[in-house]
Every structure is written in C-alpha cells, then in structure tokens.
C-alpha positions as CSV (number, residue, x, y, z in Angstrom):
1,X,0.0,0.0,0.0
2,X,1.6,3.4,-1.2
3,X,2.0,6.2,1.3
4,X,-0.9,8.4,-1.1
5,X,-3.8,5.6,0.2
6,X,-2.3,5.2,4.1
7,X,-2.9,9.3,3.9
8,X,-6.3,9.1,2.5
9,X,-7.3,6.0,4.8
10,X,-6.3,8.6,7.7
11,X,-8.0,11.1,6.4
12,X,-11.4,9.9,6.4
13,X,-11.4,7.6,9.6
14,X,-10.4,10.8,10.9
15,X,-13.5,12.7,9.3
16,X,-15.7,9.4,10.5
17,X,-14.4,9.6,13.9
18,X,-14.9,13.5,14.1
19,X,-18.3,13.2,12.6
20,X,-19.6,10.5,15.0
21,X,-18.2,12.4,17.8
22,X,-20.3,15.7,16.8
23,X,-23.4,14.0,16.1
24,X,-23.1,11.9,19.5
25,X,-22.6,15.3,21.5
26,X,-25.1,16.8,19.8
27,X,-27.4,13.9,20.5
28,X,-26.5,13.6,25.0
29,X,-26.9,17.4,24.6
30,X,-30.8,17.3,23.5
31,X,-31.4,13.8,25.5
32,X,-29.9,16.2,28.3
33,X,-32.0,19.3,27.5
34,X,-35.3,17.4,27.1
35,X,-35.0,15.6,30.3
36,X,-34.1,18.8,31.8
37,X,-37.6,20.3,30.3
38,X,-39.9,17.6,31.4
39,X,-38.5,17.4,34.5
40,X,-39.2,21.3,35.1
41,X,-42.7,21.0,33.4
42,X,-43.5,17.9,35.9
43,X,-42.5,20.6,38.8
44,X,-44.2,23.0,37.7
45,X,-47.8,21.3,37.3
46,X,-46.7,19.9,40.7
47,X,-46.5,23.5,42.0
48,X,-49.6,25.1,40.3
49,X,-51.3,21.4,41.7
50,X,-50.2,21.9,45.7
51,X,-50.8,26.1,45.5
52,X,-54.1,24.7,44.5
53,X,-54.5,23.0,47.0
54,X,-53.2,25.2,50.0
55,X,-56.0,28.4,48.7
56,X,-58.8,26.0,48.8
57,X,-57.6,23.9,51.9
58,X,-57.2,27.2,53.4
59,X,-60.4,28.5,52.7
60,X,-62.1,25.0,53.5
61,X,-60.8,24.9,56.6
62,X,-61.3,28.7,57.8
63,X,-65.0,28.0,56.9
64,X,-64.9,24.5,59.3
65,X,-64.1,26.4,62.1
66,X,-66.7,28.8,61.9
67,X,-69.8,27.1,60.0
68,X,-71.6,23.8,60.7
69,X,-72.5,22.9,56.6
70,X,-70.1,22.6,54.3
71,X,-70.2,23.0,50.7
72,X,-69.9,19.5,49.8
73,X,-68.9,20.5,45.8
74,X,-65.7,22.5,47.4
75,X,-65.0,19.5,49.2
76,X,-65.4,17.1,46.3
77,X,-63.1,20.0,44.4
78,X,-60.6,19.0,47.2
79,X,-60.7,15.3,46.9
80,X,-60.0,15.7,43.1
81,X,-56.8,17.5,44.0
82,X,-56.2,14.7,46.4
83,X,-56.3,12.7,43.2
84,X,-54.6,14.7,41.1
85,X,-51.7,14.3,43.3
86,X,-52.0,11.0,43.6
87,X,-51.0,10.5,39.8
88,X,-47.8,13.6,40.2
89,X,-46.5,13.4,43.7
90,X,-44.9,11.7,46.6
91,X,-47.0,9.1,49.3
92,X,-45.4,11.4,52.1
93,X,-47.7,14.8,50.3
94,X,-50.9,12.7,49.5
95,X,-50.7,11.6,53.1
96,X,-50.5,14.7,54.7
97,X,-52.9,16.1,52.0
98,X,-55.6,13.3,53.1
99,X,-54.7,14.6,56.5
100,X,-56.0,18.3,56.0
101,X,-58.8,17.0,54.4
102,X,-59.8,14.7,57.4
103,X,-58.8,17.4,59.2
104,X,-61.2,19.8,57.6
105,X,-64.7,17.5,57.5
106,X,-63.9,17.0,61.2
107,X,-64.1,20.4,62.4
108,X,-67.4,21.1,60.4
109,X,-68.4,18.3,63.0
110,X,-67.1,20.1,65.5
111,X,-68.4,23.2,67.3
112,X,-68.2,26.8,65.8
113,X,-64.9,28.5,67.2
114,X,-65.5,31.8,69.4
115,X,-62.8,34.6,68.4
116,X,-61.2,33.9,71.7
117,X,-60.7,30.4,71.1
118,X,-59.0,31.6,67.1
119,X,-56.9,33.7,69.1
120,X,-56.3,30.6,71.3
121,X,-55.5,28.6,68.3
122,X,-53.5,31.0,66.7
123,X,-51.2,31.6,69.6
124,X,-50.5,28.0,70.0
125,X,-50.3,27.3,66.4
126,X,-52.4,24.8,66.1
127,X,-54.2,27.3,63.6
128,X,-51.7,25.7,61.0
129,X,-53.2,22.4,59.1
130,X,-50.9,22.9,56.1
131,X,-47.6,22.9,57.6
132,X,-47.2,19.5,57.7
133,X,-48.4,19.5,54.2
134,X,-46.2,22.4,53.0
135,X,-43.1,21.6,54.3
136,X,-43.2,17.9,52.7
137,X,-43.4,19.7,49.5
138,X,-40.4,22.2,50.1
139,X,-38.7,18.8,50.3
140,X,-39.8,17.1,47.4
141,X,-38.6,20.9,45.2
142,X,-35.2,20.7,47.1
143,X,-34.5,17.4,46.1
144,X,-34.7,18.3,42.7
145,X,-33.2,21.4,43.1
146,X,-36.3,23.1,42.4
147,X,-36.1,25.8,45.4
C-alpha cells in the first residue's frame, strides 16, 4: 500500500471519527435538555397542583371552624386534588394532603370556634393544618433542586 492511500485511509477515519463524535454530542446534549424540560414542566404542574390545594384547603378549613355545613362541591373539588396528586406526587404529600382533608370535615363536625378560642389557636399554632403538608413539598422541590 503506497503512502498516497495510508494518507487518505487517515483522512477519512479521521472525518468518521470527528463526525460521529459531533453527532453523539449533539445527541447527550438534546437527551440532556429534554429531560431537563420535562423534568421542570413535571415541577411545575406539581406546584400550580399543591398552590391549588393550600387556597382551597385554606379556605375550607377557615369555613370549618366557623360554620356547621359545608359546601360539599368544594369538598369534592378537594378530593379531586387529592387525586390529582396522587397521579404527580410523593406518598409522604398525598398523606398529609388526606390529612387536611380529614382534618377539615372534622371540624365542620365540630363546634363553631368563638374569636377567643382563634386567638387561642392562633397563639398555640395549632391554627396551622398545612404545615405538615407544605413543608413535605419544600422537600420534594429541594431534592430536585427546584427551590
């Protein structure tokens, strides 16, 4: 074999071995960046989902410590958010989720709260269903370096 073909052989393994390298790159680099955009379009439904949730727990449960009927269609609403998060999140946030919802049909049960005894709760904290709730989901951002 001459000198003129070991050059050329050279030459295009080279080219090969270049080109396979730039289109391999170029291929980890979208895998990379796709992954990267589902995984921050999974968080953020998951965020919209438990804000969601926290308003209309919120507001469920101011109204169970002052009124004896609930609105049975805003509790439904808060069951499907239940279920909703069932599908997108953690056992430890459905859990505590199920837990303010428990939390809130109890207390429409439960006797109307006076002023003095809201002023009671809030001093104690026990005014604070969602913390439980709320800080299980900081956790589940952090971990994905979300927060």
């Amino acid at each position: 074999m001459d000198s003129a073909s070991i050059s050329a052989f050279a030459a295009l393994g080279g080219a090969l071995i270049g080109g396979l390298t730039s289109f391999a790159t170029s291929w980890l680099t979208q895998q990379t960046q796709a992954r990267a955009q589902q995984l921050t379009h999974k968080l953020t439904r998951q965020e919209d989902l438990y804000k969601e949730f926290i308003e209309e727990a919120s507001r469920l449960y101011a109204d169970s410590l002052v009124h004896d009927t609930p609105d049975v269609s805003q509790l439904i609403r808060l069951y499907v958010m239940i279920s909703r998060m069932r599908v997108l999140a953690s056992t430890r946030i459905v859990e505590n989720a199920d837990k303010v919802a428990r939390m809130i049909v109890n207390n429409y049960l439960a006797p109307n709260k006076t002023f003095p005894e809201l002023r009671d709760m809030v001093n104690s904290g026990a005014l604070d269903p969602l913390r439980d709730f709320s800080e299980a989901s900081r956790e589940e951002f952090q971990r994905f370096g979300f927060v």
